[in-house]
N, C-alpha and C positions, 0 to 999 in steps of 0.2 A: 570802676577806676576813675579817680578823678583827674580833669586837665592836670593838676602839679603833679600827679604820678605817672602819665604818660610822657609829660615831657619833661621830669629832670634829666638834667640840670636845665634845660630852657624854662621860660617866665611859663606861666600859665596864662599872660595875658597873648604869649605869643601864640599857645595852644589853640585861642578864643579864635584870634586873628584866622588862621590856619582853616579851622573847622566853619565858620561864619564866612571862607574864602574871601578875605580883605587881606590877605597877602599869601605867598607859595614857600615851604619849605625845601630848605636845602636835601639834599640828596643825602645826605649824613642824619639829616633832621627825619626824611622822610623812611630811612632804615631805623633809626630809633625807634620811630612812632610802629611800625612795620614789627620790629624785634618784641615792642611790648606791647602790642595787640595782637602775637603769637599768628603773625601771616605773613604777605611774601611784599616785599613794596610792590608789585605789580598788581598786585591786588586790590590795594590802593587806589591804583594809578587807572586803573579799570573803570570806573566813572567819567575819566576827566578823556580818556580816550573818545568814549562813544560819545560826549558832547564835541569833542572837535569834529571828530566825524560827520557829525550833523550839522556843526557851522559851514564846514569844508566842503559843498558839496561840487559837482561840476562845473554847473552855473555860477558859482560865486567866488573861485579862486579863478584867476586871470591866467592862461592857458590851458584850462583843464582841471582834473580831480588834483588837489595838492596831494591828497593822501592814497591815492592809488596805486598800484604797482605798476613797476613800469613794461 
């Protein structure tokens, strides 16, 4: 599948952007992209989780784990 058939109607420069993470899409954008790579946006979003997780650790958010439970 090429960038301009994942993302019509968006540009395919915006695709570039997107996948190269030089910008974040929209939540409409990210179900698009989700609906025609036949998965779930959380699935997606599954990457971008476990790097927060790892910036976020105890020692480096200012009161504790950010992402902890509470």
């Amino acid at each position: 599948m090429t960038q301009t058939q994942l993302g019509w109607p968006l540009t395919r420069a915006f695709v570039s952007a997107v996948e190269h993470g030089r910008c974040l899409p929209s939540l409409a954008a990210l179900a698009l992209f989700a609906e025609r790579l036949e998965t779930s946006p959380a699935k997606l979003l599954d990457p971008v989780k476990h790097e927060l997780a790892a910036l976020y650790t105890s020692g480096d958010a200012p009161g504790g784990d950010a992402l902890a439970s509470p």
